[in-house]
C-alpha positions in Angstrom: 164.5 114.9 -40.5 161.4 115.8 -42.1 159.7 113.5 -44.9 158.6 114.5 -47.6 156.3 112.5 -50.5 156.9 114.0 -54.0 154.1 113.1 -56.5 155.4 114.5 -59.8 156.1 112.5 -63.6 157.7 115.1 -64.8 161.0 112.6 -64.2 163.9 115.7 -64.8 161.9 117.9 -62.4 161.9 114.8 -59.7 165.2 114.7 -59.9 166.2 118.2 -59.4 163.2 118.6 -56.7 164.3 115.6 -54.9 168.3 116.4 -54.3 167.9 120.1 -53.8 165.4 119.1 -51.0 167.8 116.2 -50.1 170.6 118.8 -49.4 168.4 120.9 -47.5 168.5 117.7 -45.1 164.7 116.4 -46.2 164.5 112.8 -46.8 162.3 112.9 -50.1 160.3 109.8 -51.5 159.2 110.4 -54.8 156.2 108.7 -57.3 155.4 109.4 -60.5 151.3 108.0 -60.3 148.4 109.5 -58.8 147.0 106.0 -58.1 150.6 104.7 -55.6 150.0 108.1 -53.2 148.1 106.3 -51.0 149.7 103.4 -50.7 153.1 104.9 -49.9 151.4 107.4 -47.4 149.9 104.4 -45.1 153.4 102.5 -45.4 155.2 105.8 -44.6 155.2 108.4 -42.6 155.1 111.8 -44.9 155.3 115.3 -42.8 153.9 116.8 -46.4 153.3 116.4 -49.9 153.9 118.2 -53.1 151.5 117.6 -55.2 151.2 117.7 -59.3 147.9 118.6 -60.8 148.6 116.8 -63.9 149.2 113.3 -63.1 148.5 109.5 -64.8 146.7 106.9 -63.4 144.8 109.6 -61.0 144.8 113.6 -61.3 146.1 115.9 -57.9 142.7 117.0 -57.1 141.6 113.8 -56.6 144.5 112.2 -54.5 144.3 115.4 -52.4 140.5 114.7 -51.5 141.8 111.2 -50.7 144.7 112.3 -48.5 142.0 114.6 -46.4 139.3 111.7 -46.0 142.0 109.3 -44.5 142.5 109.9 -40.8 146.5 108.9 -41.2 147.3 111.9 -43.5 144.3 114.2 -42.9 146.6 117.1 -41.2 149.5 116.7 -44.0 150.2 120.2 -45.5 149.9 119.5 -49.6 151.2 121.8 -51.7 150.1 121.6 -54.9 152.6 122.3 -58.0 151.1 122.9 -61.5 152.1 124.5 -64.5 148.6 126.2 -65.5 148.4 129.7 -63.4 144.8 130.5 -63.7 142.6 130.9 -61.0 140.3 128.2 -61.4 142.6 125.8 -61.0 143.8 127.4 -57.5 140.2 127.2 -56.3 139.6 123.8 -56.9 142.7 122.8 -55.5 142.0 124.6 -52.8 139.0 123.6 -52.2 139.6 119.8 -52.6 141.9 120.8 -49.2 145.5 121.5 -50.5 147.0 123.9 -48.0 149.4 126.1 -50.6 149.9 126.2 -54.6 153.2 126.2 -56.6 153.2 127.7 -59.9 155.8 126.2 -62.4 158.7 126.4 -63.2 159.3 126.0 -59.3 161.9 128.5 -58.0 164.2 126.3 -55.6 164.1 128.7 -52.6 160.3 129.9 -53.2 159.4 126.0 -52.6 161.6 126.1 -49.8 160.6 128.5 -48.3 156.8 127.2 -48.5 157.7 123.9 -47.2 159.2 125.5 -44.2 156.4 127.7 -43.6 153.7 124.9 -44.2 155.7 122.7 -41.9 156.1 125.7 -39.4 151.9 125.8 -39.2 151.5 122.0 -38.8 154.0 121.9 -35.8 152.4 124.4 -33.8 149.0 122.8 -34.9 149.9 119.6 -33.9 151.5 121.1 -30.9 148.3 122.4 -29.1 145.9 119.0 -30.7 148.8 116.6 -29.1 147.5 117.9 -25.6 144.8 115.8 -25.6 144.7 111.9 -27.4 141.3 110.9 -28.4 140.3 107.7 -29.2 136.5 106.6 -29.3 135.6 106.5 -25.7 138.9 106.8 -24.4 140.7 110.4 -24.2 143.8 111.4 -22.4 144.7 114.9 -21.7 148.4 114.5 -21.4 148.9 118.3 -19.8 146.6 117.7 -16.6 147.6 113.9 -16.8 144.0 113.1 -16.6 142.3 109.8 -18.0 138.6 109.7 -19.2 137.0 106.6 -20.6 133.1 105.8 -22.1 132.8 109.2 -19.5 134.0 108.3 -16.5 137.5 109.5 -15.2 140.2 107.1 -14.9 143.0 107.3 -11.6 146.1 105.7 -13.0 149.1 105.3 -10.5 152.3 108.2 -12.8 154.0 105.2 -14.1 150.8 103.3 -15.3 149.6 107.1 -16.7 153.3 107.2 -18.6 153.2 104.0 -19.8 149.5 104.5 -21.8 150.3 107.7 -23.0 153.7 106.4 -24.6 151.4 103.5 -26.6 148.9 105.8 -27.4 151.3 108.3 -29.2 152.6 105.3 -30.8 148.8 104.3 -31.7 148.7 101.6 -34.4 152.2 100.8 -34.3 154.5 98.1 -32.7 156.4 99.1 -29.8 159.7 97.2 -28.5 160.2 96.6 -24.9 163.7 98.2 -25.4 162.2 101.7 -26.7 159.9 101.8 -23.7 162.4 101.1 -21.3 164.4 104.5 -22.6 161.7 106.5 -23.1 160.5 106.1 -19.8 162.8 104.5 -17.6 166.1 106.4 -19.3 168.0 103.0 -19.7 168.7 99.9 -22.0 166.0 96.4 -21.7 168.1 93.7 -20.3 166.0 91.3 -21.3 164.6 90.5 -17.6 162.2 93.0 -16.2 159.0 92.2 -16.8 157.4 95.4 -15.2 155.8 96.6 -18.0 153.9 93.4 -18.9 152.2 93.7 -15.8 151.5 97.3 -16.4 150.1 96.4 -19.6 148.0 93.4 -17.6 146.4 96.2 -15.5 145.5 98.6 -18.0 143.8 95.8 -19.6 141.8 95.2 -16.4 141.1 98.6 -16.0 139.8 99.1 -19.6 138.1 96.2 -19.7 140.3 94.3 -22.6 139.8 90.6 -22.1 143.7 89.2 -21.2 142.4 86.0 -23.3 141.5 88.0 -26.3 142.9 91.6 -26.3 141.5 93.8 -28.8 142.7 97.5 -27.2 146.3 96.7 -25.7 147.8 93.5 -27.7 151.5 91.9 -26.9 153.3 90.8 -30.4 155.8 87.8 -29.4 159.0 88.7 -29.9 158.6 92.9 -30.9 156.6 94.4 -28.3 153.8 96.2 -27.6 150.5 97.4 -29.5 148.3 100.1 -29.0 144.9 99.1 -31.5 143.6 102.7 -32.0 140.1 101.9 -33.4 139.0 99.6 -30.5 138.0 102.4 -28.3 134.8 103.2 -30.1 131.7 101.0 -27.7 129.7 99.3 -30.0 125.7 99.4 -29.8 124.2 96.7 -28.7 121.9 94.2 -30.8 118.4 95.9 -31.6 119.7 99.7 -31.0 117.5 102.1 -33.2 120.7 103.8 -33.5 
């Protein structure tokens, strides 16, 4: 099911918007401020936004730019709904980065059909990026199972090579043993094997993340596993000119 984030304060167009989309099996979260998009996009996870121009607390242009500077929602298709029609207005929407533009009244099947196609171009998009997982210094290309960190390549045993790829996908969110355990071994945690915490103990070795104080691979007691996505980056040492 596909989520989508509906910023709009026209409250009787919300409402129709959100259970015509709702029957069309979306699950739709709806806010009627500029200034709460943000908020509910880094809580949430939105496949795409429709977007008013005409909002309080902070206009549509501007939460657009703000949904394309944050790496989380970067790649979310926005379509942006307005009730003015001139071409101005499609230009700089455009050009703050919104991917399609609704005209209003909204014709139920038009949006439709624009949310299917929008979502059609970020699937195959994401599709050919999800080949390869950068971060910082680390990247893994998960088609020729290869490994490459601060430049050098990285021979991981299959299982080892599984088991980082499934945390990295899951970058920046907590993993439970038991959703590991299905995902790659095809079966339920009992609550006794221990195999990957000592998988996660060797890719620490191997990546250099102090077992003491782990910053890149990090156990939460109690609800899993944790793949910090922004510890990859080396930092430059103390009097670099750079």
């Amino acid at each position: 099911m596909h989520n989508i984030l509906l910023v709009e304060d026209d409250i009787s167009l919300a409402d129709w918007v959100c259970e015509y989309l709702s029957e069309q099996g979306f699950n739709v979260t709806h806010v009627a401020r500029g200034d709460l998009v943000m908020d509910v996009i880094k809580k949430n996870s939105t496949d795409i936004v429709l977007l008013d121009v005409m909002l309080p607390g902070l206009n549509g242009i501007e939460v657009c730019r703000l949904i394309r500077q944050n790496k989380q929602s970067q790649a979310t298709p926005i379509i942006m709904l307005t009730a003015r029609a001139d071409e101005f207005d499609e230009v700089i929407g455009l050009e703050a980065g919104a991917d399609d533009y609704v005209i209003k009244p909204v014709r139920p099947r038009a949006l439709l059909a624009r949310i299917n196609r929008q979502l059609s171009q970020s699937n195959k998009a994401a599709s050919n990026l999800n080949s390869e997982l950068v971060f910082g210094d680390l990247t893994i290309n998960q088609e020729a199972k290869r490994v490459v960190y601060q430049g050098k390549e990285v021979d991981l045993s299959t299982s080892l090579f599984a088991f980082l790829t499934y945390l990295a996908q899951h970058a920046g969110s907590v993993v439970d043993r038991d959703s590991v355990f299905k995902a790659l071994k095809k079966r339920e945690y009992d609550g006794q094997d221990r195999r990957f915490d000592v998988m996660l103990s060797t890719l620490r070795k191997l990546f250099n993340d102090d077992p003491q104080k782990p910053q890149k691979f990090k156990t939460i007691w109690g609800k899993g596993y944790l793949f910090v996505s922004d510890a990859w980056q080396e930092k430059p040492s103390l009097g670099s000119d750079e």
